[in-house]
Backbone as JSON Lines, residues from 0, in Angstrom:
{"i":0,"aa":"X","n":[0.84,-1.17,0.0],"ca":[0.0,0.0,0.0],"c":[0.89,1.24,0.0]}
{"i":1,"aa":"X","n":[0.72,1.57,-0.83],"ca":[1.45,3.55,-1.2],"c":[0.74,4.49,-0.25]}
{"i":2,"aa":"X","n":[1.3,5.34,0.6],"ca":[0.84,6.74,0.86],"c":[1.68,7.57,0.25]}
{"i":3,"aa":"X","n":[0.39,8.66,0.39],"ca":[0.69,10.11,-0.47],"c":[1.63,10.86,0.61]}
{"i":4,"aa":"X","n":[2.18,11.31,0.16],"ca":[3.29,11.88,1.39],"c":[3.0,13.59,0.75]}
{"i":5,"aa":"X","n":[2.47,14.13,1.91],"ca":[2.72,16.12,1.78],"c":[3.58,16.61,2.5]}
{"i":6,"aa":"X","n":[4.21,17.51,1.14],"ca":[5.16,18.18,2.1],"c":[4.78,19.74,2.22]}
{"i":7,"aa":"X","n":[5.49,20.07,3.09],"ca":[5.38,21.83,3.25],"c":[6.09,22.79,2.68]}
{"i":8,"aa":"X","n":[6.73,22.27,1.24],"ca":[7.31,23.53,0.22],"c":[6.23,24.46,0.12]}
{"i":9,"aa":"X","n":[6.55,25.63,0.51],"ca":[5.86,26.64,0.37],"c":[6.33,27.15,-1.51]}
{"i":10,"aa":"X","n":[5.59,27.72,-2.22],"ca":[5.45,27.8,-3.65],"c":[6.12,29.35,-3.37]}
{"i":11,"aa":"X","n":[7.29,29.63,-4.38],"ca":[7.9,31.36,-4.23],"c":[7.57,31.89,-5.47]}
{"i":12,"aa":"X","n":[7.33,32.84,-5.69],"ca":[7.0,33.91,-7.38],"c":[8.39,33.62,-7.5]}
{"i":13,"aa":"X","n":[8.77,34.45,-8.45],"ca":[9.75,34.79,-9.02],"c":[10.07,36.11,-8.88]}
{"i":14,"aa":"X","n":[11.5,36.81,-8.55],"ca":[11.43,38.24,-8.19],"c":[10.41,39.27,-9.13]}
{"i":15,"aa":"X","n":[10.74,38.55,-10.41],"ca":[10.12,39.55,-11.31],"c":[8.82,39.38,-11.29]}
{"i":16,"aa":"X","n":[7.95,38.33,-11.04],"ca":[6.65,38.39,-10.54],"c":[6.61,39.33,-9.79]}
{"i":17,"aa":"X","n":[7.09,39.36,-8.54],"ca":[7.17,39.47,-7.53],"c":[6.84,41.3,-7.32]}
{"i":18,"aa":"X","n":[7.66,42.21,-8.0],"ca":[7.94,43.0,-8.32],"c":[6.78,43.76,-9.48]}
{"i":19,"aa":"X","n":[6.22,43.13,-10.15],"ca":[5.22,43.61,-10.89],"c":[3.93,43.41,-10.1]}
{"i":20,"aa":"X","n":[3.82,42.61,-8.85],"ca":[2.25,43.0,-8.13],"c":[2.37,43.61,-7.41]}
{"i":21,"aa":"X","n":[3.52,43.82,-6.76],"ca":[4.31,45.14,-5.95],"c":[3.85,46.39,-6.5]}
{"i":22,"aa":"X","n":[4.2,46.72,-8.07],"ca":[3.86,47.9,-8.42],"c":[2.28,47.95,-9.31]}
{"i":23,"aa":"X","n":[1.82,47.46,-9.4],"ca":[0.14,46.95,-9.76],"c":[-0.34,47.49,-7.88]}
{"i":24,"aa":"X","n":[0.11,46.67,-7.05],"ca":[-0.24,46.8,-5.31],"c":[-0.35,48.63,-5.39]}
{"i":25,"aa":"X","n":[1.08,49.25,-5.63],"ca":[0.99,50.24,-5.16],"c":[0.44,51.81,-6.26]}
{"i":26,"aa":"X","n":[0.92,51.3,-7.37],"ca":[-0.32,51.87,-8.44],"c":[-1.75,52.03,-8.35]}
{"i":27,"aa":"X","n":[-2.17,50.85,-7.52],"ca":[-4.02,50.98,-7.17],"c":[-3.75,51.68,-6.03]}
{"i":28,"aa":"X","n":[-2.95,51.38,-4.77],"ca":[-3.55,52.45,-3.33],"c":[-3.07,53.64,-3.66]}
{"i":29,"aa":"X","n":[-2.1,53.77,-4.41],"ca":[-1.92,55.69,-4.73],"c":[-3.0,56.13,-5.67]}
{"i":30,"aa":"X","n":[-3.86,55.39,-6.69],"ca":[-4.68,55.8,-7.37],"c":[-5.83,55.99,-6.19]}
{"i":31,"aa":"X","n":[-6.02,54.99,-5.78],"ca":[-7.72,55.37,-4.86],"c":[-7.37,56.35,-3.81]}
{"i":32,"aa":"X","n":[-6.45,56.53,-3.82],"ca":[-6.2,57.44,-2.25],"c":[-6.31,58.85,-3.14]}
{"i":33,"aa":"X","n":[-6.01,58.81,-4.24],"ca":[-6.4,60.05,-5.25],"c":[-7.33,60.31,-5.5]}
{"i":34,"aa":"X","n":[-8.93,59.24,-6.12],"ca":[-9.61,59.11,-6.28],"c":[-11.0,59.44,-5.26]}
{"i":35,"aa":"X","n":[-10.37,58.69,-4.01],"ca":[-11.02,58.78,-2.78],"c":[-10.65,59.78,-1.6]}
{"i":36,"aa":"X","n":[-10.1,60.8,-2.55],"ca":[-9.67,61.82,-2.02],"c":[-10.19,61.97,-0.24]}
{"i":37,"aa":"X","n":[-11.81,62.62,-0.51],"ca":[-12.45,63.24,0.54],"c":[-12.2,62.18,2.21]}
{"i":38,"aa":"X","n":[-11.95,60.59,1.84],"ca":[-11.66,59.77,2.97],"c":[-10.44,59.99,3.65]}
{"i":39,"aa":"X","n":[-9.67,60.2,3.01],"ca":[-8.1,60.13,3.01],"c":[-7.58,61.3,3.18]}
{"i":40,"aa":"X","n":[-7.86,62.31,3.07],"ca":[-6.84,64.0,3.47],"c":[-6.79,64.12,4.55]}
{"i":41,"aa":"X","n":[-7.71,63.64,5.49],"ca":[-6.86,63.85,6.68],"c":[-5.52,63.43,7.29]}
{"i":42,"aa":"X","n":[-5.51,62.74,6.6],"ca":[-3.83,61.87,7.09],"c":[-3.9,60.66,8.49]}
{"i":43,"aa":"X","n":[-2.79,61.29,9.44],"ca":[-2.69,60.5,10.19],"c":[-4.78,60.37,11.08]}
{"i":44,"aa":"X","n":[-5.33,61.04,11.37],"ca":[-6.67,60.83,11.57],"c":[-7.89,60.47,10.49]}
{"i":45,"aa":"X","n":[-7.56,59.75,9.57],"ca":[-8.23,59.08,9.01],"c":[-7.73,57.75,9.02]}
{"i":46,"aa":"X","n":[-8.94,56.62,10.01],"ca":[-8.47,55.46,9.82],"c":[-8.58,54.8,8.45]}
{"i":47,"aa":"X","n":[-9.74,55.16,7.34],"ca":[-9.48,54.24,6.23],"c":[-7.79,54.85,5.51]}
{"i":48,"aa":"X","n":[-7.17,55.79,5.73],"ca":[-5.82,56.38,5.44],"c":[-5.02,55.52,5.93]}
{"i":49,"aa":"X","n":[-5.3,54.95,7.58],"ca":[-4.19,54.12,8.03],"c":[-4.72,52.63,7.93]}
{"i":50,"aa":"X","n":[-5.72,52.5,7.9],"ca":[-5.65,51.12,7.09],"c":[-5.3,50.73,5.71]}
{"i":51,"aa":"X","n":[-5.75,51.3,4.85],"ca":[-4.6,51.17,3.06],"c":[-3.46,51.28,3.42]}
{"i":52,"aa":"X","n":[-2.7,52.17,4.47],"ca":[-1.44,52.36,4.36],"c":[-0.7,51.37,4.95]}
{"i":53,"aa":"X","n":[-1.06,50.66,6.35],"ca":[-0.42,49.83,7.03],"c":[-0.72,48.46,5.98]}
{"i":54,"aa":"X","n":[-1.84,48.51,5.25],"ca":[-1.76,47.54,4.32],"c":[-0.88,47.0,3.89]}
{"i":55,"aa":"X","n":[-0.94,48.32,2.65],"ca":[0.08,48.25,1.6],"c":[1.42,47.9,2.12]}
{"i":56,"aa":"X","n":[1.74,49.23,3.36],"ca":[3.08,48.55,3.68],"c":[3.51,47.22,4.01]}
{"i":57,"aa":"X","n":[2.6,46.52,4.44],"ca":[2.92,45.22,4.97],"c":[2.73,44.29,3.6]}
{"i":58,"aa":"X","n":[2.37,44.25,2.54],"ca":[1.97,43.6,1.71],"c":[3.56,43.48,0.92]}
{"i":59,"aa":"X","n":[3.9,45.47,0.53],"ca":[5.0,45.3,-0.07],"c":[6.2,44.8,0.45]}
{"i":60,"aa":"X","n":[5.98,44.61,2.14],"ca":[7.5,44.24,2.6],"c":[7.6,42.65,2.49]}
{"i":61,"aa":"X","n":[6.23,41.59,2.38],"ca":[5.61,40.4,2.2],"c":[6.7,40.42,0.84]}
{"i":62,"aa":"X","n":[5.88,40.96,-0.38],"ca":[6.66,40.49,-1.52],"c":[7.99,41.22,-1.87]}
{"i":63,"aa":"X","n":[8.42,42.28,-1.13],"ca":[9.75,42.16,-1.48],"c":[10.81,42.34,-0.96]}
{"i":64,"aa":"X","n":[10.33,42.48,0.76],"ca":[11.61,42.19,1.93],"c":[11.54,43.99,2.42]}
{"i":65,"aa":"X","n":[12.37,43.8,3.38],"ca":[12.27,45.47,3.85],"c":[12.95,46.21,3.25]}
{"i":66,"aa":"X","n":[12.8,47.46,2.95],"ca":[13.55,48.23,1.83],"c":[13.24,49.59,3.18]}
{"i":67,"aa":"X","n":[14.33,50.69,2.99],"ca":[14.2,51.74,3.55],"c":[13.52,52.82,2.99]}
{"i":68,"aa":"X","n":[13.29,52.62,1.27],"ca":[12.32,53.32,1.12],"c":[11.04,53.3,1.41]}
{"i":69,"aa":"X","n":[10.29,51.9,2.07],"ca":[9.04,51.86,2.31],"c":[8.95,52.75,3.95]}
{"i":70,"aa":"X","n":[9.39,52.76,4.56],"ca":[9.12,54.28,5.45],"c":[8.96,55.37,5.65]}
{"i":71,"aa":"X","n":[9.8,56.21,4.56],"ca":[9.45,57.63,4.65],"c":[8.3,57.48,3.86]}
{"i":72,"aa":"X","n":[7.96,56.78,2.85],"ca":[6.58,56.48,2.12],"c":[5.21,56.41,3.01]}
{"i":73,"aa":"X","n":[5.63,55.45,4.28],"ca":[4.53,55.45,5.21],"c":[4.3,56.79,5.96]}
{"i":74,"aa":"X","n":[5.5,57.01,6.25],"ca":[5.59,58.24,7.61],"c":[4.71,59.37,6.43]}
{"i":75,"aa":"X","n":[5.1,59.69,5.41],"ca":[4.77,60.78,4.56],"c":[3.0,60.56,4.13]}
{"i":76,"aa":"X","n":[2.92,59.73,4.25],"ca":[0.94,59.33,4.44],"c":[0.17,59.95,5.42]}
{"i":77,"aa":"X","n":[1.29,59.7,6.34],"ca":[0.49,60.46,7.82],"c":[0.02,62.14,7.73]}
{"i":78,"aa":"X","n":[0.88,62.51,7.06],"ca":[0.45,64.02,6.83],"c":[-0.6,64.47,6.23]}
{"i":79,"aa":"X","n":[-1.75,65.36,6.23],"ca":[-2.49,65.92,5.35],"c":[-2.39,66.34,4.17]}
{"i":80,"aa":"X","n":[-3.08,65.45,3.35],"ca":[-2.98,66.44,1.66],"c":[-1.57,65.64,1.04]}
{"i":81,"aa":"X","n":[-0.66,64.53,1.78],"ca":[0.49,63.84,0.99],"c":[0.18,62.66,0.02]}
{"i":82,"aa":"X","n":[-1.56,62.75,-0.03],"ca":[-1.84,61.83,-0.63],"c":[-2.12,61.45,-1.93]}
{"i":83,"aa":"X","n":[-1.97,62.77,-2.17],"ca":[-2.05,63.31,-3.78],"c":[-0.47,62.7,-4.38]}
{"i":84,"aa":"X","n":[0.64,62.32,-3.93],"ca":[1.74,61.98,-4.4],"c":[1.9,60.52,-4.19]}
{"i":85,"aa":"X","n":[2.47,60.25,-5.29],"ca":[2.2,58.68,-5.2],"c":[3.32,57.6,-5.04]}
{"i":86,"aa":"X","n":[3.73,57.95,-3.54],"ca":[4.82,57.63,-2.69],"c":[4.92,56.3,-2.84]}
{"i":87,"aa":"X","n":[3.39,55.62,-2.97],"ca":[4.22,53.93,-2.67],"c":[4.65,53.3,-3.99]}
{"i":88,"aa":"X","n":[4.2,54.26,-5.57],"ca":[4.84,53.75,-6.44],"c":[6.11,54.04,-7.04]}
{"i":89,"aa":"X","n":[6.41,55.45,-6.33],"ca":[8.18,55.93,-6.17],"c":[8.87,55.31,-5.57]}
{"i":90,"aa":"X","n":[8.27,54.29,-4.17],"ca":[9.31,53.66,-3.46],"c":[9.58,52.38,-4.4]}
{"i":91,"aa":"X","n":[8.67,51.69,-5.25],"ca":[8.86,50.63,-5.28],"c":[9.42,50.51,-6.47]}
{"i":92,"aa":"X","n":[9.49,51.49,-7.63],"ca":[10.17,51.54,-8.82],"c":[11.34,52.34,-7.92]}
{"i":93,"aa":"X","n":[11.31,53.0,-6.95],"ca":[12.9,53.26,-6.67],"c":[14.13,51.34,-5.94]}
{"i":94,"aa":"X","n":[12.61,50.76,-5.28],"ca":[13.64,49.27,-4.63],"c":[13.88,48.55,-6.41]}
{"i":95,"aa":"X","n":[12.61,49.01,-7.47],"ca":[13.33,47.95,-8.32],"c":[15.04,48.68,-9.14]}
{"i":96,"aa":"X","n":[14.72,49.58,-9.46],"ca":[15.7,50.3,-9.6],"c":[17.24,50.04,-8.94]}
{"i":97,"aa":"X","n":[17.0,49.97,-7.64],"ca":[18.17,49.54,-6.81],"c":[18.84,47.88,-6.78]}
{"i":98,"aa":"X","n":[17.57,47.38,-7.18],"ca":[17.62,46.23,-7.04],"c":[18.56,45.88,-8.62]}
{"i":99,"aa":"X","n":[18.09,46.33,-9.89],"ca":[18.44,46.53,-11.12],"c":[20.48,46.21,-10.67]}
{"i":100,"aa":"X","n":[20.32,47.78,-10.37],"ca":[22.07,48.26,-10.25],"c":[22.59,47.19,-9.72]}
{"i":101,"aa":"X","n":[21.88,46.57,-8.66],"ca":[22.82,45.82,-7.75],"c":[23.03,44.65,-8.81]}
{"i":102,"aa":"X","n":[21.86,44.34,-9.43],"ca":[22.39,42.88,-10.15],"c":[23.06,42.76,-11.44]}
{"i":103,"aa":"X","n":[23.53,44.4,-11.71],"ca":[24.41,44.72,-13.43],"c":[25.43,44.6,-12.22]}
{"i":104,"aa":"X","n":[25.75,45.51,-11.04],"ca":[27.25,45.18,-10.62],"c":[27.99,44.21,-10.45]}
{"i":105,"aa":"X","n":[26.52,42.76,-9.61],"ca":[27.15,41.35,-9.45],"c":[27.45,40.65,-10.74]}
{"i":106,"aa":"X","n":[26.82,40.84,-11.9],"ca":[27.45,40.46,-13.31],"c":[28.6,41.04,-13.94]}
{"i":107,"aa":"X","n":[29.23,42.06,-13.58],"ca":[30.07,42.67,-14.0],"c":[31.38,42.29,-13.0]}
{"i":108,"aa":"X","n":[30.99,42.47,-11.85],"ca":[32.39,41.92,-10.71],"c":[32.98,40.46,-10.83]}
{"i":109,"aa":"X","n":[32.43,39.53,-11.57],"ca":[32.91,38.38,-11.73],"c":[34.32,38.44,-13.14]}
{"i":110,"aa":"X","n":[33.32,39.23,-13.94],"ca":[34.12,39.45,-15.24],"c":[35.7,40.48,-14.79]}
{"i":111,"aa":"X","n":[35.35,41.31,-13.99],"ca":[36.52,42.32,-13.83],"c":[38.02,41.42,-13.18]}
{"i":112,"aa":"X","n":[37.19,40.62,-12.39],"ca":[38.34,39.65,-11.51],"c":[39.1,38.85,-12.41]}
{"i":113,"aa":"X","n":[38.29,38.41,-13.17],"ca":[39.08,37.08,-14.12],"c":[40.14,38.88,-15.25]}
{"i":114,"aa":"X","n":[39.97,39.17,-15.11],"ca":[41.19,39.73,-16.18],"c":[42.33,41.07,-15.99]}
């Protein structure tokens, strides 16, 4: 008699998945927070403001690890009227960005050594 044996591999995206629902994620809460203006200007005293925001933040650090730009992004929510700028999709085309450089340098530092 065979048993089915389960295991607990958890299933991973791929960075570049990973990274495109990241910015889809933060493309929609900077759009509705635009959209839904009148909920959201208050800033730090609007709870639907700090619920999208603690969201999002926690969602983007889920798919793509902690980055230091996702803070001043949060902290800058808290203020009145910062919601018109669309902080969480600057942070996250700024982590892919960073992320970019870092991985032309690790392709390039292998080549520099050998010659």
């Amino acid at each position: 008699m065979q048993q089915d044996t389960v295991t607990q591999d958890s299933i991973t995206a791929p960075q570049k998945t990973r990274f495109r629902i990241a910015m889809v994620l933060a493309i929609l809460s900077d759009a509705l927070q635009i959209i839904l203006l009148p909920l959201f200007v208050e800033g730090a005293e609007s709870p639907a403001d700090d619920l999208l925001d603690t969201g999002v933040g926690a969602a983007l650090v889920y798919l793509l690890g902690w980055h230091w730009e996702f803070l001043p992004s949060f902290l800058a929510k808290l203020a009145p009227g910062v919601d018109l700028v669309p902080l969480w999709t600057l942070a996250v085309a700024n982590v892919y960005r960073k992320s970019k450089q870092i991985a032309v340098n690790s392709d390039e530092s292998p080549q520099a050594s050998r010659d």
